[in-house]
C-alpha positions as CSV (number, residue, x, y, z in Angstrom):
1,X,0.0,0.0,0.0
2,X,1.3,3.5,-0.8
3,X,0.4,7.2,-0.1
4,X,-1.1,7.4,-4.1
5,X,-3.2,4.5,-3.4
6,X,-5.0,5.2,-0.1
7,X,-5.3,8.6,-1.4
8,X,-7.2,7.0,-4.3
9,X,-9.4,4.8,-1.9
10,X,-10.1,7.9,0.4
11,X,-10.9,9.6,-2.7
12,X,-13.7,7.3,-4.3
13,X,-15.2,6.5,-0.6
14,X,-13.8,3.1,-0.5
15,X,-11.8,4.2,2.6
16,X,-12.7,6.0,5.4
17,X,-10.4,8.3,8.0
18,X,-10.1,5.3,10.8
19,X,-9.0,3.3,7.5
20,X,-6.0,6.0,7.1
21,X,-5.5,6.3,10.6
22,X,-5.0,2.7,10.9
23,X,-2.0,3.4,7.8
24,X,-0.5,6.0,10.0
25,X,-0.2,3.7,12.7
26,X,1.4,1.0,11.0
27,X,3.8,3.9,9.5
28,X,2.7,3.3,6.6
29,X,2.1,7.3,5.9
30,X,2.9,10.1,7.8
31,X,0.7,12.4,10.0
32,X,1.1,14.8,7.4
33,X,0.2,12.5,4.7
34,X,-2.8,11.9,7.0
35,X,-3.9,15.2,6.9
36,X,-3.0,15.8,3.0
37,X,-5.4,12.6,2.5
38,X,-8.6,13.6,5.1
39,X,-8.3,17.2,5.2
40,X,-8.3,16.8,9.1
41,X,-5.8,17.2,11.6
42,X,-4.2,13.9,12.8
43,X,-5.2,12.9,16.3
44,X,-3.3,10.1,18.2
């Protein structure tokens, strides 16, 4: 999984913000990238 694809999910509805959380916790993206993605601050 990369930052372009859950971008894409979180884009079409197919994810969700927990979804991306969930990515940032397994450091998959950064809290930036989290933000980038939801539009919404990340909170831990």
């Amino acid at each position: 999984m990369t930052f372009e694809m859950i971008k894409k999910n979180y884009d079409r509805g197919l994810w969700n913000a927990v979804m991306v959380k969930t990515a940032v916790l397994k450091r998959v993206i950064t809290e930036e990238q989290f933000k980038e993605i939801t539009g919404q601050d990340y909170v831990a």
